[in-house]
C-alpha positions in Angstrom: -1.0 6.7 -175.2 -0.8 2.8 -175.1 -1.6 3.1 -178.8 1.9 2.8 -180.7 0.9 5.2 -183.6 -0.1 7.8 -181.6 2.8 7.5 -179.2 5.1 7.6 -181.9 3.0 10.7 -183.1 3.7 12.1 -180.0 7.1 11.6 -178.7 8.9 10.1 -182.2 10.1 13.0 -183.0 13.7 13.6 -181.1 14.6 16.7 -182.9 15.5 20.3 -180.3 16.5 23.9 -180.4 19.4 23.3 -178.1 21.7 22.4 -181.4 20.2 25.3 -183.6 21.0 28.8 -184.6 17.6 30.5 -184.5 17.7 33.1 -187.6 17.5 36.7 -187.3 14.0 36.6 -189.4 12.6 34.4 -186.8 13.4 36.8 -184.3 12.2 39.6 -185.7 9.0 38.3 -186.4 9.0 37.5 -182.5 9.0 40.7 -182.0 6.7 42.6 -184.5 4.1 39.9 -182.9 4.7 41.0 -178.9 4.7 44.1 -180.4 1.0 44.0 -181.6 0.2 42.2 -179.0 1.3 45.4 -176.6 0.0 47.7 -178.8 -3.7 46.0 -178.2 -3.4 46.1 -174.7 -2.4 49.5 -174.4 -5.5 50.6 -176.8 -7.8 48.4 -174.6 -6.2 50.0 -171.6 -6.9 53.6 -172.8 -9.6 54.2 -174.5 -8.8 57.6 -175.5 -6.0 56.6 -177.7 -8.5 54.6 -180.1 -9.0 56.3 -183.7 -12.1 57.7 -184.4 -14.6 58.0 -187.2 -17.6 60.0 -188.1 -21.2 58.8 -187.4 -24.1 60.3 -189.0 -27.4 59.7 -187.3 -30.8 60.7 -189.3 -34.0 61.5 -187.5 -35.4 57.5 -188.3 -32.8 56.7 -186.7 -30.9 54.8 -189.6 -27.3 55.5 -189.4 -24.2 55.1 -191.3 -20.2 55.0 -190.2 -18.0 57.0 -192.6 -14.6 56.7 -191.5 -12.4 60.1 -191.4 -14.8 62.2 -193.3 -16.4 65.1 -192.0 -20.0 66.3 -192.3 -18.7 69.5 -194.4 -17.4 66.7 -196.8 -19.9 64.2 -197.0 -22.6 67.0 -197.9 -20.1 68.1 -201.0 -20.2 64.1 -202.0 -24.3 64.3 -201.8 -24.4 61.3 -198.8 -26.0 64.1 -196.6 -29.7 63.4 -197.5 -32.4 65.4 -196.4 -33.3 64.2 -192.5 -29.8 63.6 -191.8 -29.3 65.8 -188.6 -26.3 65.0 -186.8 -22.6 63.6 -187.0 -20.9 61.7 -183.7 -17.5 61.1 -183.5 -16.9 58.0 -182.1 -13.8 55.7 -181.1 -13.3 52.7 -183.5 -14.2 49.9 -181.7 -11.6 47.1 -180.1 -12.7 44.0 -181.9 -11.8 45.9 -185.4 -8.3 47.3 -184.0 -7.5 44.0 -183.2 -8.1 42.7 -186.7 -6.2 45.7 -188.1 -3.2 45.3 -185.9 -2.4 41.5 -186.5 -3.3 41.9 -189.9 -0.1 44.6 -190.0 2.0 42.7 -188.4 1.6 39.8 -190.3 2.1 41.6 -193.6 5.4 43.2 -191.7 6.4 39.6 -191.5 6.2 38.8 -194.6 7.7 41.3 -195.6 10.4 42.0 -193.4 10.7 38.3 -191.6 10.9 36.2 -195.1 7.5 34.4 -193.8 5.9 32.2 -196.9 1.9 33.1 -197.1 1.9 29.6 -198.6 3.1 27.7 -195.9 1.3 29.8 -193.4 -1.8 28.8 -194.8 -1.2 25.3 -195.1 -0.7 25.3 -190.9 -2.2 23.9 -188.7 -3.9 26.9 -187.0 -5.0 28.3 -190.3 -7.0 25.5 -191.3 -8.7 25.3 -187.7 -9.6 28.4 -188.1 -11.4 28.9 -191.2 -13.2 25.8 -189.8 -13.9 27.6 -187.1 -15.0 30.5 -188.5 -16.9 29.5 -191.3 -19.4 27.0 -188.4 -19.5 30.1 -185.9 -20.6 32.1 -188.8 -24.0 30.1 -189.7 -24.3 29.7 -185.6 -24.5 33.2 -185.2 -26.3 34.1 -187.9 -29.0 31.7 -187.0 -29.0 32.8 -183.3 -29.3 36.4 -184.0 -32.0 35.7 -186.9 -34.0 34.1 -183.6 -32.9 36.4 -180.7 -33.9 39.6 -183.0 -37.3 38.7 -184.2 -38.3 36.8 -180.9 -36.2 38.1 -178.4 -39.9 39.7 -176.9 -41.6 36.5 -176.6 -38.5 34.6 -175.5 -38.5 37.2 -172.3 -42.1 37.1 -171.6 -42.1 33.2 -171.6 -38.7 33.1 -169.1 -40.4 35.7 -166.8 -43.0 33.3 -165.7 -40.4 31.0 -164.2 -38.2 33.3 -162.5 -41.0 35.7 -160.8 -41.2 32.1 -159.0 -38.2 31.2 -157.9 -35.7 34.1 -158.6 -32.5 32.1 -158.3 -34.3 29.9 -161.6 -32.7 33.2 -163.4 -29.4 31.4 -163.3 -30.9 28.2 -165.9 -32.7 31.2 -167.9 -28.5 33.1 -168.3 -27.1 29.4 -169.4 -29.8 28.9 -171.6 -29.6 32.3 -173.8 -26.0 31.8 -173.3 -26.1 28.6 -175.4 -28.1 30.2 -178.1 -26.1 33.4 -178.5 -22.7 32.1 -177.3 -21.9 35.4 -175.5 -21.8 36.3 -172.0 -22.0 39.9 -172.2 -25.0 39.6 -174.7 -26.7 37.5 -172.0 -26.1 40.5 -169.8 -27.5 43.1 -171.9 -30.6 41.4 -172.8 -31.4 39.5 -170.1 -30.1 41.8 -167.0 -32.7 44.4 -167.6 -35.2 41.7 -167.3 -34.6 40.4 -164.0 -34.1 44.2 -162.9 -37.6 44.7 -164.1 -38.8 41.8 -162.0 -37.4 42.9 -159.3 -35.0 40.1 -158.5 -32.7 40.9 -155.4 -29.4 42.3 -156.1 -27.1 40.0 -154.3 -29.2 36.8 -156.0 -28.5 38.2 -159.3 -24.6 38.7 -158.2 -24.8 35.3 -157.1 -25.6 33.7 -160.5 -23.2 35.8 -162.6 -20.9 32.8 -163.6 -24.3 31.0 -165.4 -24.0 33.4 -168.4 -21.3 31.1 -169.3 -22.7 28.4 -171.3 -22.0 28.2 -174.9 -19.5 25.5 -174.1 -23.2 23.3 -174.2 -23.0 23.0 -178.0 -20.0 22.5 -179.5 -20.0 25.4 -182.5 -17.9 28.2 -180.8 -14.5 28.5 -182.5 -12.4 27.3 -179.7 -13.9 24.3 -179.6 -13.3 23.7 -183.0 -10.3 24.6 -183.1 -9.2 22.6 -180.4 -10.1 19.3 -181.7 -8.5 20.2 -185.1 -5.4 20.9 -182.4 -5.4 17.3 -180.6 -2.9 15.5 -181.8 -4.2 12.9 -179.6 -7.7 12.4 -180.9 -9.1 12.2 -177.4 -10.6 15.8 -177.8 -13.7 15.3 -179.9 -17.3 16.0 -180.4 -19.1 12.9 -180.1 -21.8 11.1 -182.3 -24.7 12.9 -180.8 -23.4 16.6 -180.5 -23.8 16.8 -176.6 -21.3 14.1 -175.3 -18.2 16.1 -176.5 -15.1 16.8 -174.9 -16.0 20.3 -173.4 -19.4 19.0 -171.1 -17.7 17.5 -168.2 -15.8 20.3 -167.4 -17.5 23.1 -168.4 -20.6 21.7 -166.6 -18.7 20.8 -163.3 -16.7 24.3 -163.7 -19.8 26.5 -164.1 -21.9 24.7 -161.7 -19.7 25.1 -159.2 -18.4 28.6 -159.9 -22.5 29.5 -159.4 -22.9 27.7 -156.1 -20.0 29.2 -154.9 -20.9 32.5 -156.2 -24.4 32.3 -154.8 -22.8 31.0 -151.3 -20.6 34.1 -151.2 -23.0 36.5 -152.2 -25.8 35.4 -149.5 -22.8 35.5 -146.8 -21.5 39.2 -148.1 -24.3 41.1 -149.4 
């Protein structure tokens, strides 16, 4: 802030919505997005309301997702194959609901709201995103390419450490977390692990908050994002990857959150 530019950046601007009429299209669009935005939480809410498709499963075990079409049809449009032996109707999962929904509602703004494509594209938040989406892409793709083909070896090499000293599982949930950048795929993969160990109970409740670590390297779209947001420049990602913005806090935050955790859990359990 002592630098004039940025102040100026910052605070030049003396315009306000006290003095201006907001348009009916404005508020319309307002609402078509709090509308979405209820609509998601009442699907994530209850389950049952979700759409469903048709899954067809074969005896290999490949399967294949054909959206509203029924086994009687897809045998009459020769997909039914020899060895396929049973259809599942399943709900259509949240993360595609969510892309369907704001997808609607932003083409009801445009067309009902007087919204420019052009200028929404040419925002801000667009461009952060696609940057944000197009690194997490390659990050995942790599991480998955590893965790697939390895993710064996990977557990019998951790295992060695942790039969040890079973709180070490906490390092072992921050490190896949940094690789994957998912808490709940730490869970899933690692979890049964340290079950299969035979890890206490209350030790493993204790260290939940480690799955949190993909704040480590700076790829995940937030991140991004939010340093394409700073106006201020202060939020970055330094010269050598690892002294960004995000490790301070999300160090101090996790760290603690564990001790804590593990405190509480010792005292309760």
């Amino acid at each position: 802030m002592q630098d004039p530019e940025t102040r100026a950046y910052m605070f030049g601007s003396e315009s306000t919505m006290l003095d201006r009429e907001i348009p009916d299209s404005a508020r319309r669009a307002v609402g078509i997005f709090f509308a979405a935005i209820a609509l998601i939480v009442v699907f994530a809410m209850f389950q049952n309301l979700l759409p469903t498709y048709t899954q067809v499963v074969a005896v290999n075990g490949v399967t294949g997702d054909f959206h509203g079409i029924t086994p009687d049809q897809l045998a009459q449009m020769g997909i039914v194959r020899e060895g396929l032996t049973q259809s599942v109707l399943r709900p259509l999962k949240m993360n595609i609901v969510i892309q369907v929904l704001m997808l609607v509602a932003a083409a009801l703004m445009i067309v009902f709201c007087k919204a420019s494509p052009k200028k929404a594209v040419a925002g801000t938040v667009w461009q952060s995103g696609m940057v944000a989406v197009v690194a997490i892409y390659g990050i995942a793709w790599m991480a998955d390419t590893l965790f697939s083909n390895y993710m064996a070896d990977i557990q019998q090499m951790l295992s060695a450490v942790v039969s040890d000293y079973p709180w070490a599982i906490a390092f072992v949930f921050f490190t896949v977390s940094i690789l994957i950048n998912s808490q709940g795929a730490v869970v899933v993969s690692m979890l049964p692990l340290a079950y299969s160990m035979g890890i206490p109970g209350e030790v493993l409740l204790g260290v939940f908050p480690s799955v949190y670590g993909y704040f480590f390297i700076p790829n995940y779209p937030s991140d991004i994002a939010t340093v394409n947001f700073d106006r201020s420049g202060t939020t970055v990602i330094g010269k050598y990857l690892l002294n960004h913005s995000f490790m301070m806090p999300g160090l101090v935050s996790v760290g603690i959150a564990t001790l804590v955790s593990m405190l509480l859990a010792r005292l309760l359990c």
